[in-house]
PAZA-609752 format. One line per 5 residues: their letters; for each residue z, x, y of N, C-alpha, C, O, CB. Coordinates in steps of 0.02 Angstrom, whole numbers, plus 32768, in hexadecimal, padded with zeros to 4 digits. Atoms other than C-alpha are relative to their C-alpha. Glycine has a CB too. Example, Ala and Ser with C-alpha at 12.3 -4.5 7.8 and 13.67 -1.06 7.14 Angstrom:
! residues 2
AS	8000/802D/7FC5/8186/8267/7F1F/8000/802D/803C/8021/8061/803B/803E/7FCE/8001 ~ 7FFD/7FD6/7FC5/8165/82AC/7FCB/8025/7FD9/8037/802D/7FF2/806E/7FB9/8014/8017;
***
This chain:
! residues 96
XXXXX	8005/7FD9/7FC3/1B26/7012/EC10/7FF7/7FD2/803C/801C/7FD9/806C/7FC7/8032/7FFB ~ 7FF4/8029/7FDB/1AF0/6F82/EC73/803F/7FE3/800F/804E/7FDC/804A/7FE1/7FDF/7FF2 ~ 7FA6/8020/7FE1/1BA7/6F38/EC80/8029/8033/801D/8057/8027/8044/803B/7FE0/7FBE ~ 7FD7/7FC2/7FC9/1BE5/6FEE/ECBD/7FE5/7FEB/8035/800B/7FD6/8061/7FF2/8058/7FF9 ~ 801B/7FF1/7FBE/1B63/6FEA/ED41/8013/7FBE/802C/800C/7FC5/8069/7FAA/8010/7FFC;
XXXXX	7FFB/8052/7FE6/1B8E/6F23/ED73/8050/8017/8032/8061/800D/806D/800E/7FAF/7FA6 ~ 7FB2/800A/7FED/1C4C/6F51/ED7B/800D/8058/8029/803F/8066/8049/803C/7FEE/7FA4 ~ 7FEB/7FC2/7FC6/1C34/7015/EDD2/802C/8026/7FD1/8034/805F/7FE5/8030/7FE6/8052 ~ 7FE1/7FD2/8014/1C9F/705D/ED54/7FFA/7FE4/7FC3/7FDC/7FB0/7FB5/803B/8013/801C ~ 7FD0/8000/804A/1CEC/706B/ECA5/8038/7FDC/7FF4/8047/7FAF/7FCD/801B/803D/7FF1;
XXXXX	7FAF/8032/7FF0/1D9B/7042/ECE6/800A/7FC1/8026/803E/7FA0/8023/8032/8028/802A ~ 800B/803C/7FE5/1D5C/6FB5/ED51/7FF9/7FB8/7FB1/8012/7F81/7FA5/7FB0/8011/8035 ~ 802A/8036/8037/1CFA/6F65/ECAB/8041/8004/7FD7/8047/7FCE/7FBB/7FA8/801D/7FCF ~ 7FCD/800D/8032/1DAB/6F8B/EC3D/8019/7FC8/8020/8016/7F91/8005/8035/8039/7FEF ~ 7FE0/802B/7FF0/1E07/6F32/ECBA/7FEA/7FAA/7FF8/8013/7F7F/7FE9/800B/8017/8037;
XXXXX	7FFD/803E/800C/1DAA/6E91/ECB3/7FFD/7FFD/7FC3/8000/7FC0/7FBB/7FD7/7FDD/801D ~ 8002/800F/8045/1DA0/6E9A/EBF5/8046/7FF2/800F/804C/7FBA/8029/7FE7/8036/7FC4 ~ 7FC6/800A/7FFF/1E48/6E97/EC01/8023/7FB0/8009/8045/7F89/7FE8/800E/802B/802F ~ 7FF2/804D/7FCE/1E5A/6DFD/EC7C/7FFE/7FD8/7FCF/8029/7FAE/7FC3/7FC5/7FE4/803E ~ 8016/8054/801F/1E01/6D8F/EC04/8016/8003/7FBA/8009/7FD2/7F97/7FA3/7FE9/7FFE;
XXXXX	7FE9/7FF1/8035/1E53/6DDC/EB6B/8032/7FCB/8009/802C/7F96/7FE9/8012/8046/7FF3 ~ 7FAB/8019/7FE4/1EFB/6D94/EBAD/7FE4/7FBB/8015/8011/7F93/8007/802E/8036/8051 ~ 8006/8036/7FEC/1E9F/6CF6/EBF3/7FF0/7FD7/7FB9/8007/7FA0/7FA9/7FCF/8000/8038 ~ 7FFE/801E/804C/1E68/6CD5/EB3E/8052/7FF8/7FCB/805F/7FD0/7F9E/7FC9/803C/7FD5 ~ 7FD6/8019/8032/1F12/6CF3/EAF8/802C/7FC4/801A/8053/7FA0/7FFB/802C/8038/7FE5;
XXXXX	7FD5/8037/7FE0/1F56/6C7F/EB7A/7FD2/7FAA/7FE7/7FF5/7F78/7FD9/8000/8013/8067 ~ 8017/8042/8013/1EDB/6BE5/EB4D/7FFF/7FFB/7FAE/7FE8/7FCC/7F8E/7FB5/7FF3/8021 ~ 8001/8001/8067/1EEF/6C0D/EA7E/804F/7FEA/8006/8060/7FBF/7FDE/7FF0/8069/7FC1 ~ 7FA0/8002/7FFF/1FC1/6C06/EAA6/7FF5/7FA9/8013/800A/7F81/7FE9/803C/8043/8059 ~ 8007/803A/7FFD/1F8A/6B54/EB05/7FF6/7FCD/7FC4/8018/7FA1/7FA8/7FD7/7FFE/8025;
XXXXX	801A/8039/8044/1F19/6B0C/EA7C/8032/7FF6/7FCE/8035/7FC1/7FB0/7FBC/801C/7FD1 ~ 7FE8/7FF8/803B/1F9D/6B4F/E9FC/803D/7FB4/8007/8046/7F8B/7FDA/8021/8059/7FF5 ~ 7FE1/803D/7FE4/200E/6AC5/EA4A/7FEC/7FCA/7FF1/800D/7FAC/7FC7/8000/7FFC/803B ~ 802A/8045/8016/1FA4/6A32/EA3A/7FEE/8003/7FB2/7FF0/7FCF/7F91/7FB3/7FF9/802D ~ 8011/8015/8060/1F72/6A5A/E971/8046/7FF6/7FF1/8051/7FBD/7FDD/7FD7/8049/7FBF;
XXXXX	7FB5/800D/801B/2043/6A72/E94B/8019/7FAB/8015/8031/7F84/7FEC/803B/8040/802B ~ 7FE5/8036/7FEF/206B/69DA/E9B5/7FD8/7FB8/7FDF/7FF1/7F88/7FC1/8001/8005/804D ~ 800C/804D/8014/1FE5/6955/E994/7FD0/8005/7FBE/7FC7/7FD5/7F98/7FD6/7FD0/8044 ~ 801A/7FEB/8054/1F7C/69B2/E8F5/803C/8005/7FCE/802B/7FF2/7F96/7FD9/8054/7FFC ~ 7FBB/7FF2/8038/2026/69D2/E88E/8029/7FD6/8016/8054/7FD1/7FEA/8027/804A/7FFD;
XXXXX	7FD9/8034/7FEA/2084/6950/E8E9/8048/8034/8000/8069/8014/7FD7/7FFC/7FB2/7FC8 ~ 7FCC/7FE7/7FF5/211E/69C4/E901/8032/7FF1/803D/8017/7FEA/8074/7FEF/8034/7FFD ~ 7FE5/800A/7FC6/21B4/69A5/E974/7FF7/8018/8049/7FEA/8054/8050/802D/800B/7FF2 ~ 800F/7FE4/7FB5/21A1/69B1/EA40/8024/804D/7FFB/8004/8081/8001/8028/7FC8/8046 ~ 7FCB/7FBD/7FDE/2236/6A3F/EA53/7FDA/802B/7FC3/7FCF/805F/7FE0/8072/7FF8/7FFC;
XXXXX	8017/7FDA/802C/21E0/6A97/E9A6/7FD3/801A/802C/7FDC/8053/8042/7FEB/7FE3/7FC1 ~ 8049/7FDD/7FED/2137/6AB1/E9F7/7FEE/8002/8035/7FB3/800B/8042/7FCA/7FEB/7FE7 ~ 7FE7/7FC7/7FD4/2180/6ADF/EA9A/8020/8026/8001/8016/8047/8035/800F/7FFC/8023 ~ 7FF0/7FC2/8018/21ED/6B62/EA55/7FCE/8021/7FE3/7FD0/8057/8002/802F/7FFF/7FD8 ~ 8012/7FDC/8029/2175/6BAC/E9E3/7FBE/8013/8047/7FA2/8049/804F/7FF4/7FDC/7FAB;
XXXXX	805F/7FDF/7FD7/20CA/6BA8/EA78/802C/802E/802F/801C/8067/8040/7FB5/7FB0/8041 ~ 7FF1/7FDA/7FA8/2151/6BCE/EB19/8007/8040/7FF5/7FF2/8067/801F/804C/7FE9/802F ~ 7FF6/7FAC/7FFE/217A/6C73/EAE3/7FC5/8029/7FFF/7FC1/805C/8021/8028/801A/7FC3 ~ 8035/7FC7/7FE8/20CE/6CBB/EAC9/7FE6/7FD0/8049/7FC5/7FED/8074/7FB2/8015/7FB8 ~ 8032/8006/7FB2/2091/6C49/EB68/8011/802F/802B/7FE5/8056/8040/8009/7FBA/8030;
XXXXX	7FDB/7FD0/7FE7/2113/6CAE/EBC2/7FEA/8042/8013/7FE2/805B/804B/802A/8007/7FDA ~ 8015/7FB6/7FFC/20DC/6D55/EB90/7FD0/7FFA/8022/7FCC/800A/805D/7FF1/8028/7FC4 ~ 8039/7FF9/7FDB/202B/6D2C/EBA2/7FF1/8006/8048/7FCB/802F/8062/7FE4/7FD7/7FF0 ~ 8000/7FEB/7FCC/2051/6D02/EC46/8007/8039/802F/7FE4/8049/805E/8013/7FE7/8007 ~ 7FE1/7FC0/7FE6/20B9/6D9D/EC72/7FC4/8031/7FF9/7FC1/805D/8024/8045/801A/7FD3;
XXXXX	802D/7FC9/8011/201F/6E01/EC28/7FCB/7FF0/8021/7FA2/801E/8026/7FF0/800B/7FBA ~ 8035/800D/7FC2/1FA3/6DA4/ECA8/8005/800F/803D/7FDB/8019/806A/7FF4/7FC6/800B ~ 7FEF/7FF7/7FAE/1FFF/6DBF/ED34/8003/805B/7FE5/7FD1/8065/8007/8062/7FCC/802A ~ 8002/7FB0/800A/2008/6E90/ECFF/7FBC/8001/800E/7FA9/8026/803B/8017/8024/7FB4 ~ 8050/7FE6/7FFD/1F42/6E82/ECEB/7FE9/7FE9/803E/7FB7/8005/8055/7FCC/7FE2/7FC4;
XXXXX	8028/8000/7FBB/1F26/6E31/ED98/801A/8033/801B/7FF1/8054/803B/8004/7FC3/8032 ~ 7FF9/7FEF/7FCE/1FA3/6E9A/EDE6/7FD7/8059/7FEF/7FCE/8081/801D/8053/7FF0/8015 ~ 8027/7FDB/800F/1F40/6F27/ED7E/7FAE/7FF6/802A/7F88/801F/8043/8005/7FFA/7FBA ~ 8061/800F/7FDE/1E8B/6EE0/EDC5/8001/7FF9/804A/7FCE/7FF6/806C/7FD2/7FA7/7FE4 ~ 7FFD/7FF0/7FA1/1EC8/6EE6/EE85/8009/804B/8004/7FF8/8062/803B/804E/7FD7/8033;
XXXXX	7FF4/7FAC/7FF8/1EEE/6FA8/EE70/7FB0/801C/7FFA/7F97/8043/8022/803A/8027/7FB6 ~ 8038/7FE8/7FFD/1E48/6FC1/EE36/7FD3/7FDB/8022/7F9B/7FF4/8020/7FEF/800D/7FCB ~ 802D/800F/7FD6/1DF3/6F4A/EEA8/7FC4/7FD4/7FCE/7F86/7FD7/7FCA/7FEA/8047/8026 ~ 8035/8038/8028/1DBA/6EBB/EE27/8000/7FBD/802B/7FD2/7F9D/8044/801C/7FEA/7FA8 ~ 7FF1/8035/7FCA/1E03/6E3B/EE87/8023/8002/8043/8054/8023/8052/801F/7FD6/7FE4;
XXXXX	7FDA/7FF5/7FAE/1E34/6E2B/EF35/8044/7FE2/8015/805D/7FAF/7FFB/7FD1/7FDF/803A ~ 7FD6/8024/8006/1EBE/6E0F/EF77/803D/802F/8024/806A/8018/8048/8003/7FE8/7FB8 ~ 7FD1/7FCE/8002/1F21/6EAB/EF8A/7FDE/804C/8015/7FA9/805D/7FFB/8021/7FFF/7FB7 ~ 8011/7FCD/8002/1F10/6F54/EFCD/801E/8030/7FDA/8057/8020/7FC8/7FFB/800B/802F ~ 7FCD/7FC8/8009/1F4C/6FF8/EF89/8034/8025/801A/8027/8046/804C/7FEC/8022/7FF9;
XXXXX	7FC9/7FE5/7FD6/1FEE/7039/EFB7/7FE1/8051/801F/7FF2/805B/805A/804D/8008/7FC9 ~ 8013/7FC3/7FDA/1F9E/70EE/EFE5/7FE5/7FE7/804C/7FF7/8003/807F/7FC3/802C/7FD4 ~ 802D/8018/7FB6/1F29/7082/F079/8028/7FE4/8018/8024/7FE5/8056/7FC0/7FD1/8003 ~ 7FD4/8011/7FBC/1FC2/7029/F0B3/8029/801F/8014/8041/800A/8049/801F/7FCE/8004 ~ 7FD9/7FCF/7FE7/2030/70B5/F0C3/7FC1/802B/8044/7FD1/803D/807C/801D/8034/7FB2;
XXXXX	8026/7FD3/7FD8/1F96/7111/F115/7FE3/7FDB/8038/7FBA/7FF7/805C/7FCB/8021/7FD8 ~ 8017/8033/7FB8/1F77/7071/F1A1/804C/8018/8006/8059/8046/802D/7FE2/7F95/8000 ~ 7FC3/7FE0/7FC5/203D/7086/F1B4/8004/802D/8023/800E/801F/805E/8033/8010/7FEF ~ 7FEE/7FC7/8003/204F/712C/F1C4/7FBD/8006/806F/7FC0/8020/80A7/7FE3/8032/7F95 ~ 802B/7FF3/7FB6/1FC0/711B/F25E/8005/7FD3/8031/7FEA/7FDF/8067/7FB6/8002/7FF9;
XXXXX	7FED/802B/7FDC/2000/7082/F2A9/803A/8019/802A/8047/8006/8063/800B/7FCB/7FDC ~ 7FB2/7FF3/7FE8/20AC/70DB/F2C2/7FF2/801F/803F/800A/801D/8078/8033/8034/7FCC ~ 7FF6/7FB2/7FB9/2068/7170/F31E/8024/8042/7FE5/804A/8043/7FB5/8041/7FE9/804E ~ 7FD7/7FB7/802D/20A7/7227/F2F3/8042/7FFD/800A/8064/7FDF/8034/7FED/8054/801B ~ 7FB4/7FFE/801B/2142/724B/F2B2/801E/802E/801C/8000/8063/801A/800D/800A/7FBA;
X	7FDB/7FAD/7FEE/21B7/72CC/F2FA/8012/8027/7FCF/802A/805E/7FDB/8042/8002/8025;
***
């Protein structure tokens, strides 16, 4: 209950689980690199084919969870499209 009350919500506290879910599979995809290459001694192009493809993802799936943790206001950075439509919309002036 303490980590709800830290993070203000439920869906706040998923989202950073999330973050560091994906930040863990991104430094396990790293390490996995270094045991194939210099623990198993395997070829360079082997054990960058076999890590780049999940680094890849992982990445693709970090960048979803930040652009997930600026919607809900984990990290800064970004507003919500409802608040910048609703500064446009009053910058313009009324509409005919």
């Amino acid at each position: 209950m303490l980590a709800v009350i830290v993070f203000g919500s439920s869906s706040k506290l998923a989202g950073a689980y999330g973050i560091a879910v994906t930040i863990d599979m991104l430094i396990t995809t790293t390490m996995t690199f270094f045991v194939i290459r210099y623990g198993w001694k395997y070829p360079w192009s082997l054990c960058l084919a076999a890590t780049g493809f999940f680094f890849v993802v992982d990445i693709g799936l970090l960048r979803g969870q930040r652009g997930q943790a600026v919607r809900r206001r984990l990290v800064p950075g970004g507003a919500r499209r409802a608040d910048v439509h609703a500064d446009d919309d009053l910058e313009a002036g009324p509409s005919r």
